[in-house]
C-alpha positions as CSV (number, residue, x, y, z in Angstrom):
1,X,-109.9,-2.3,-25.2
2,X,-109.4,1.7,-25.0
3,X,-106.2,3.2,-26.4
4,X,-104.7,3.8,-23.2
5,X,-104.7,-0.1,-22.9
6,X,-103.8,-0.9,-25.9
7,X,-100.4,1.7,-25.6
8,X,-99.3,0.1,-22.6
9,X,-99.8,-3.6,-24.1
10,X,-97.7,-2.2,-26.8
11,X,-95.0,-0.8,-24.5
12,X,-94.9,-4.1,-22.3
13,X,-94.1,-6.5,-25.2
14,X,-91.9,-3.8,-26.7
15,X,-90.3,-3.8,-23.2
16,X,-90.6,-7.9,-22.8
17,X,-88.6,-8.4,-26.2
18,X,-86.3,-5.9,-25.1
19,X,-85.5,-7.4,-21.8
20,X,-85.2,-11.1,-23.5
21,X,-82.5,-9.8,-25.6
22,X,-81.1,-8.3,-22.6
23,X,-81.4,-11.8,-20.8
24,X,-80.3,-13.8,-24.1
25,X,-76.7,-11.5,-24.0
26,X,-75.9,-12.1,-20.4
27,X,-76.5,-15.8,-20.8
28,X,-73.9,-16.0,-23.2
29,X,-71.9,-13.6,-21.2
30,X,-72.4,-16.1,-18.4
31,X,-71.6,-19.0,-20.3
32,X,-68.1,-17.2,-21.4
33,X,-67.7,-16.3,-17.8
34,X,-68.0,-20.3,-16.8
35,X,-65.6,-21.2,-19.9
36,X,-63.3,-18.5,-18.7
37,X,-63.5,-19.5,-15.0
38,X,-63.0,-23.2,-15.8
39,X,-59.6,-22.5,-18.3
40,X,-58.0,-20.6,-15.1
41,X,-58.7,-23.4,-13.0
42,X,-57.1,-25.5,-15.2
43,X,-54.4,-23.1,-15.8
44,X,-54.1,-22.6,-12.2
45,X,-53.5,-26.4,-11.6
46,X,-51.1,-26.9,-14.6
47,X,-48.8,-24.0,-12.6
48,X,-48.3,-25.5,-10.1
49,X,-47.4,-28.7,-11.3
50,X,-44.8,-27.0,-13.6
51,X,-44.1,-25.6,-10.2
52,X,-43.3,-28.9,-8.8
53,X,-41.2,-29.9,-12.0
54,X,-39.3,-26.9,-12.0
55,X,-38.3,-27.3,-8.3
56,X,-37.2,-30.8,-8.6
57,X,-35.4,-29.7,-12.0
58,X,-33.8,-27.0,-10.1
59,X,-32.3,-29.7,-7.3
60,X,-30.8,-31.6,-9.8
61,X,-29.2,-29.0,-11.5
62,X,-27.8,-27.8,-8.5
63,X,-26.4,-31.6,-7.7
64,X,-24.8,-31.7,-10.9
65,X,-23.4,-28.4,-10.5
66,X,-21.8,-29.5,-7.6
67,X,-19.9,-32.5,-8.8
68,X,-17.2,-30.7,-10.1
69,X,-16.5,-28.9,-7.0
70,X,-16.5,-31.9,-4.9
71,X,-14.1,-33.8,-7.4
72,X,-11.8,-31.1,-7.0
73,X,-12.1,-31.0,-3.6
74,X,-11.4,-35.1,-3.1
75,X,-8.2,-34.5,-5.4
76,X,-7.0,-31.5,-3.5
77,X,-7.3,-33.6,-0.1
78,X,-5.6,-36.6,-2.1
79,X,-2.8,-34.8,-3.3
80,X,-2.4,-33.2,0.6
81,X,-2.2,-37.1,2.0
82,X,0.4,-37.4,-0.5
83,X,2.6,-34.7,0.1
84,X,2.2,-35.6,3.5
85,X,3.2,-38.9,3.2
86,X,5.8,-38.0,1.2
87,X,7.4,-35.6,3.6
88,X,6.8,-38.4,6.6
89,X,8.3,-40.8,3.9
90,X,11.0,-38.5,3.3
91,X,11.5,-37.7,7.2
92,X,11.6,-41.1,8.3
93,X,14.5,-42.1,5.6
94,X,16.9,-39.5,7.2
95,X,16.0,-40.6,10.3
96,X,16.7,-44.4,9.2
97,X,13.7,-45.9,10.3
């Protein structure tokens, strides 16, 4: 082998280690890529389920807010029947039926 040979054997296993390190980083890039790409899918699936919950939480609130309002309401219209009555109670005495 002549020197020119031998300097380019040199330079291609020089250049071969360097490009197996190169290869050894982005597999373990890669592999953090696939870890990272499989956590958002799961976080991505967990969302929307907490989604769902949150909705159906939501509607429940929203009933039990409510109940209030439409007990008030049903005494309001209760009391209205009896004044009413009343008044047609009251109306029909002085009449004398």
């Amino acid at each position: 082998m002549n020197e020119d040979q031998i300097t380019t054997l040199v330079e291609c296993e020089q250049r071969s280690k360097s490009n197996t390190k190169r290869i050894d980083r982005l597999e373990a890039n890669y592999d953090a890529l696939n870890k990272l790409t499989t956590c958002v899918e799961v976080m991505a699936t967990k969302l929307e389920t907490m989604d769902t919950s949150l909705k159906e939480v939501s509607a429940r609130i929203a009933q039990q807010e409510a109940k209030p309002g439409k007990r008030w309401d049903a005494v309001v219209e209760k009391v209205i029947f009896l004044v009413i009555g009343a008044v047609a109670a009251f109306l029909f005495a002085k009449i004398g039926l």
